[in-house]
C-alpha positions in Angstrom: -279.7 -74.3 64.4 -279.0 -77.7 64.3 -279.4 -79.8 61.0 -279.5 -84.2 61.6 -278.3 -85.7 58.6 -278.9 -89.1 57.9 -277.4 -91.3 55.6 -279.2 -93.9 54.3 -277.4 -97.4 53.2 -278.3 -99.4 50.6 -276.5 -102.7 50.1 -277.3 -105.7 48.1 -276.7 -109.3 49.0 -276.1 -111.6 46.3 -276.8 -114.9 46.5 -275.3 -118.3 44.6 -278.6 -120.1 43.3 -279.8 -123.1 45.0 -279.2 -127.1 43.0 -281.9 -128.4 41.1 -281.5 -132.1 42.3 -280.7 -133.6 39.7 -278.9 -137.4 39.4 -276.5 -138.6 37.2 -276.6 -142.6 35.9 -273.9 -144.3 33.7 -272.6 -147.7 33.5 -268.9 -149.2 33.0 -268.2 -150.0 29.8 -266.0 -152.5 28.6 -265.0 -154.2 24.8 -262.7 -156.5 23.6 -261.2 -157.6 20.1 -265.1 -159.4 18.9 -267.1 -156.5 19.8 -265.1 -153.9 19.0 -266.0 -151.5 16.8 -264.1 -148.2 15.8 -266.6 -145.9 16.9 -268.7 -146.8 19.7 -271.5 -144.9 21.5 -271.9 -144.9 25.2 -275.2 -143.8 27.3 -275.6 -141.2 30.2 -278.9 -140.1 31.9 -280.0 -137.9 34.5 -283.6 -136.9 36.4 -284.7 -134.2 38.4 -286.3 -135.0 41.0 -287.8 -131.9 42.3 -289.6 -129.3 40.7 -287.5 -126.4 39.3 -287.3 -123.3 42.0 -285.4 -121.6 39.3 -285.0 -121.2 35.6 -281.3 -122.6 35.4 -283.0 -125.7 36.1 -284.6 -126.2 32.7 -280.9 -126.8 32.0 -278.5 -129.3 32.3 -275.0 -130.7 30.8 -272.0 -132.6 31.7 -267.9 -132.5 31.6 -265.3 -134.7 31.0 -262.2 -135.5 33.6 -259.0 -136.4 32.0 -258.0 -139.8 32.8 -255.2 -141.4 32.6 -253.8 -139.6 30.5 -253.9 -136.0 32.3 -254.7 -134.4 29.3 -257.1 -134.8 26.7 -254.9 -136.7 24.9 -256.3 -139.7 26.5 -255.0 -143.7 26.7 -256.2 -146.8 28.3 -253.3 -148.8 29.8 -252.7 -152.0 30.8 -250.4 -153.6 34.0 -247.2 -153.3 32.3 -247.9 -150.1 31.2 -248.8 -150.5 27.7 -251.2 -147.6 25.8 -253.9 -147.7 23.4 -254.8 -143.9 22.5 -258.8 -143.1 22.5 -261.1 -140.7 22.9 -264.2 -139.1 23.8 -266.3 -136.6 21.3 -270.2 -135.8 21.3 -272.3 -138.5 18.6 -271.8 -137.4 15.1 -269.1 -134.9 15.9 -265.1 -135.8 15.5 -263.8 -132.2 16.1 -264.7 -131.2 19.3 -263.1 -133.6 22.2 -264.9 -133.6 25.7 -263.8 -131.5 28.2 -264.0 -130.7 31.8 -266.2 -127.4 32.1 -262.8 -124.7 32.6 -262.0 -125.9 28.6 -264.9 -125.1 27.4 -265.2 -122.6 25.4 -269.2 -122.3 24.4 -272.1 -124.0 25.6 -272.3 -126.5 22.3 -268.5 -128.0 23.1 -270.6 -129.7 26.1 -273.4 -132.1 25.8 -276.2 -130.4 27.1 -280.1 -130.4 27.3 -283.2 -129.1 28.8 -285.4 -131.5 31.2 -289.5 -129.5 31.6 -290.6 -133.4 33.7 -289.9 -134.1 36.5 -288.8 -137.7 37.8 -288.4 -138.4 34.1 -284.9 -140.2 33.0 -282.8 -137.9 30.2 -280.8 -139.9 28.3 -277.8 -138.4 26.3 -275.0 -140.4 24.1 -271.2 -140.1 23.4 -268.6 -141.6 21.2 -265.7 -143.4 22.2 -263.3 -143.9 19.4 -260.0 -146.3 20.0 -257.2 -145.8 18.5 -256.9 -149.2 17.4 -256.2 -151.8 14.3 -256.8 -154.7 14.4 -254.1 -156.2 11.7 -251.5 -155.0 14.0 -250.6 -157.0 17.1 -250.8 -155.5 20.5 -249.5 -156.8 23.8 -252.0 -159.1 25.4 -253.9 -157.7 28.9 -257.0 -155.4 30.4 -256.4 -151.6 29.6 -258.3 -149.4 31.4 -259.3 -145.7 32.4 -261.1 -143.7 34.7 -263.2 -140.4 33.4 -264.6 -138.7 36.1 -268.1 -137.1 34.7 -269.7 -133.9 36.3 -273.4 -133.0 35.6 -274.0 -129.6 36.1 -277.7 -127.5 35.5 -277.8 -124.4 33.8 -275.3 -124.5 31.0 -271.5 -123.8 31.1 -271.4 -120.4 29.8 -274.5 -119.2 32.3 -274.3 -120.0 35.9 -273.4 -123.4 36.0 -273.9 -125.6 39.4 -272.4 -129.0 39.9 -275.5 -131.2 40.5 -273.9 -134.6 40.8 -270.8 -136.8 39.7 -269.7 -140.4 39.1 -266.8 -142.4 37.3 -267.0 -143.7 33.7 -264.6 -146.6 33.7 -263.5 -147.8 30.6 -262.0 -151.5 29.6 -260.4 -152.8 26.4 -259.5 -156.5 26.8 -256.8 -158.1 24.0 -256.8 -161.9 24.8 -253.2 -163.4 24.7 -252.6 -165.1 21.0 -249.9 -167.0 19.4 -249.9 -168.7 15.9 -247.5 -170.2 13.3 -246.8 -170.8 10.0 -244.5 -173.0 8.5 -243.3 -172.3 5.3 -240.6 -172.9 2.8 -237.2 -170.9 3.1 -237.8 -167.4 2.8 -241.6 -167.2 2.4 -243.4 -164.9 5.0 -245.9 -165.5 7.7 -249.1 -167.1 6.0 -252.1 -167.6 8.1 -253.3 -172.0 8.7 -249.9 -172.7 7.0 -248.8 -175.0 9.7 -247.4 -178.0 7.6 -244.5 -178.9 5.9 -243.5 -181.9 4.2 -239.8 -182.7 3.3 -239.9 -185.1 0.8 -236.0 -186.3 0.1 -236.5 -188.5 -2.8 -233.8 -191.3 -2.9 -232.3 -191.2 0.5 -228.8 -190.8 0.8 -226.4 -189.9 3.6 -226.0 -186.2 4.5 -229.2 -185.5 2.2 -230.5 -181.8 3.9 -233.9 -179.8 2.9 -234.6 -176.7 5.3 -237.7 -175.0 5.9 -239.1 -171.6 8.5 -240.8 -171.8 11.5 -242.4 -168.5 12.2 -244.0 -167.3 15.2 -246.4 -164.8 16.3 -247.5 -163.8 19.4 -249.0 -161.3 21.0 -247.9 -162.4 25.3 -244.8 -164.3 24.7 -244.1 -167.6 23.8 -242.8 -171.1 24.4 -241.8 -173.8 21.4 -241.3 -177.5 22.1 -240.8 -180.0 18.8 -241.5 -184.1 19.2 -240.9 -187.1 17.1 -243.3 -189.4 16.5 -240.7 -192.1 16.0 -238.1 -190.4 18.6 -236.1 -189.2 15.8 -236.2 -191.5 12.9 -237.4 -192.3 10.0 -239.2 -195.8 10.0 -240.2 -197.9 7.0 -243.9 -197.8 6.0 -244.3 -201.8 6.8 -241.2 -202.6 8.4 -239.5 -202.4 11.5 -236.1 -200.4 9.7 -235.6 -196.7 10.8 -233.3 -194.6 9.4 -231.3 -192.2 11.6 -232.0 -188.3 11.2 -230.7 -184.8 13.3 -233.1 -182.1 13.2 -231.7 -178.2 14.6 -233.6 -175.2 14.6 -231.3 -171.5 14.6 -228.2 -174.4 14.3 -228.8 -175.4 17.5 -229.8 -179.5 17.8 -233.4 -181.2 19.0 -233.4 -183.7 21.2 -236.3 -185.2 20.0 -236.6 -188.5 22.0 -238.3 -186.4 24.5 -241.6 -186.9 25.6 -244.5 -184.7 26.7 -245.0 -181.7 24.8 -241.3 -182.5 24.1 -237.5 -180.7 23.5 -238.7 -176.8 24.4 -236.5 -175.0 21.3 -237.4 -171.5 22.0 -238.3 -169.2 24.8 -239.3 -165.3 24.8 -241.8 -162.3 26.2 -243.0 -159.7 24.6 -244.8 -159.1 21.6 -243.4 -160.5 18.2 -242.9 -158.4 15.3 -246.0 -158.9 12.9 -244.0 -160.5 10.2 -243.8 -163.0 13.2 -240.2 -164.4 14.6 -238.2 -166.4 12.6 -236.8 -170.2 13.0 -234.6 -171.6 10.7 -235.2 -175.6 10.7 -232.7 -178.5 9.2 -233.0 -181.9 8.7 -229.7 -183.9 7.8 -230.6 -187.5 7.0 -227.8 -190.3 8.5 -227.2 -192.9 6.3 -229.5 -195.7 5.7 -227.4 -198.5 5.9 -228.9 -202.1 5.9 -232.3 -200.8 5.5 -234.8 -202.1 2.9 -236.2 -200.5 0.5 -239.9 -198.2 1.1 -241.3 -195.3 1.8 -239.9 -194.0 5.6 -242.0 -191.0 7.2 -241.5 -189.5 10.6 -243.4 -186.8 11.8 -242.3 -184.0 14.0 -245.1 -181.8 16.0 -244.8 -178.1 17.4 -246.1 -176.9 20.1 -246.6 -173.4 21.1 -247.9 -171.7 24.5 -248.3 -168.1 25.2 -246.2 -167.7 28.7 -246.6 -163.5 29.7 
């Protein structure tokens, strides 16, 4: 007797699901020190545009490369290398930071939502919060950053399929500034301060009154003094002068320069916020012959950023 045996083999294929064609759409975004704001909310959209072959397609979100940074502790950086920490979090929520889909961990970390149209534009928003304060001075320059974005349908925690992808790129412009503030010995930095007058009475030989030059900048700087009258003092009416020296930091001015005039100081960098420090003399010569009056000179300074 002879007995057939057969064996009967069931398999099952599975398949990866099929993309919903969907499209992503973003734009650049850049601010600088008169728009800024603390908290500032960017757009994204996306459209189907097919009809959905599948359920998952009801369902879409994005994620969040890391930039710069590498991590989610994300900067924007200029040229030289200079940071200004930000970051990216869903509108109305400060706790959870934007991550790529692997960091994620449940569907409402991502911003998500369900599209039933098709051809119809989504629109979605997220906040971008700087780091930034603006009584302090930072260096001068474009900082920048790159966040690749991913949209994805279904959600991240069921089946998600990369449907499209595009580059955010980010740009925070500080403009190069410089100011001063001239005060009297030992007073600090105070803003549209920017004149001095020395008033030495009864002139005599060797009289001296002192005052600071402070300087602020946020891209280096260069500082050039001038006479007026080439370093004298000249009578209201008349043609007497009386002979002056003027130093700054001890060190003299020639100030029968012309042009911008004698440059007294040269730096880069940023300044501290209480500004840089320049002491100024003045040493009055003596006045000789000259007749009696009122004598005035006056002594501009300029300043130029230079980084």
């Amino acid at each position: 007797m002879k007995i057939l045996l057969l064996f009967i083999l069931f398999s099952q294929l599975a398949f990866s699901r099929g993309k919903c064609d969907m499209d992503l759409s973003l734009s650049n975004f850049s601010m600088d020190q008169n728009s800024f704001q603390s908290t500032t909310p960017i757009n994204i959209s996306m459209q189907r545009s097919k009809s959905p072959n599948d359920y998952h397609c009801y369902y879409y979100f994005y994620d969040f490369g890391k930039g710069n940074a590498n991590s989610y502790q994300r900067y924007l950086e200029n040229s030289k290398g200079d940071k200004i920490s930000y970051n990216l979090y869903k509108v109305n929520d400060f706790q959870n930071i934007l991550t790529e889909l692997q960091d994620m961990n449940q569907n409402s970390d991502a911003i998500w939502g369900w599209v039933i149209g098709t051809g119809q534009t989504y629109q979605n928003s997220f906040n971008v919060v700087l780091s930034y304060n603006s009584s302090l001075t930072y260096p001068a320059g474009t900082y920048t950053d790159s966040i690749p974005i991913k949209l994805y349908s279904g959600l991240p925690k069921n089946d998600p399929v990369r449907e499209d992808n595009s580059n955010l790129f980010l740009t925070f412009t500080i403009q190069s500034s410089i100011a001063l503030s001239l005060v009297d010995v030992g007073s600090p930095f105070t803003d549209g301060d920017t004149v001095q007058t020395m008033n030495f009475g009864e002139i005599e030989d060797g009289d001296v009154m002192e005052a600071d030059l402070k300087v602020r900048s946020n891209a280096g700087y260069r500082i050039y003094m001038k006479s007026f009258n080439k370093g004298k003092l000249k009578h209201q009416t008349l043609n007497d002068k009386i002979n002056y020296d003027l130093t700054i930091n001890g060190s003299s001015v020639n100030l029968k320069k012309g042009g911008k005039g004698d440059k007294v100081a040269d730096a880069s960098g940023v300044t501290p916020e209480a500004g840089e420090n320049f002491r100024i003399k003045v040493i009055l010569g003596a006045p000789g012959t000259a007749q009696a009056g009122t004598y005035t000179d006056y002594v501009t300074i300029t300043a130029e950023t230079k980084d």
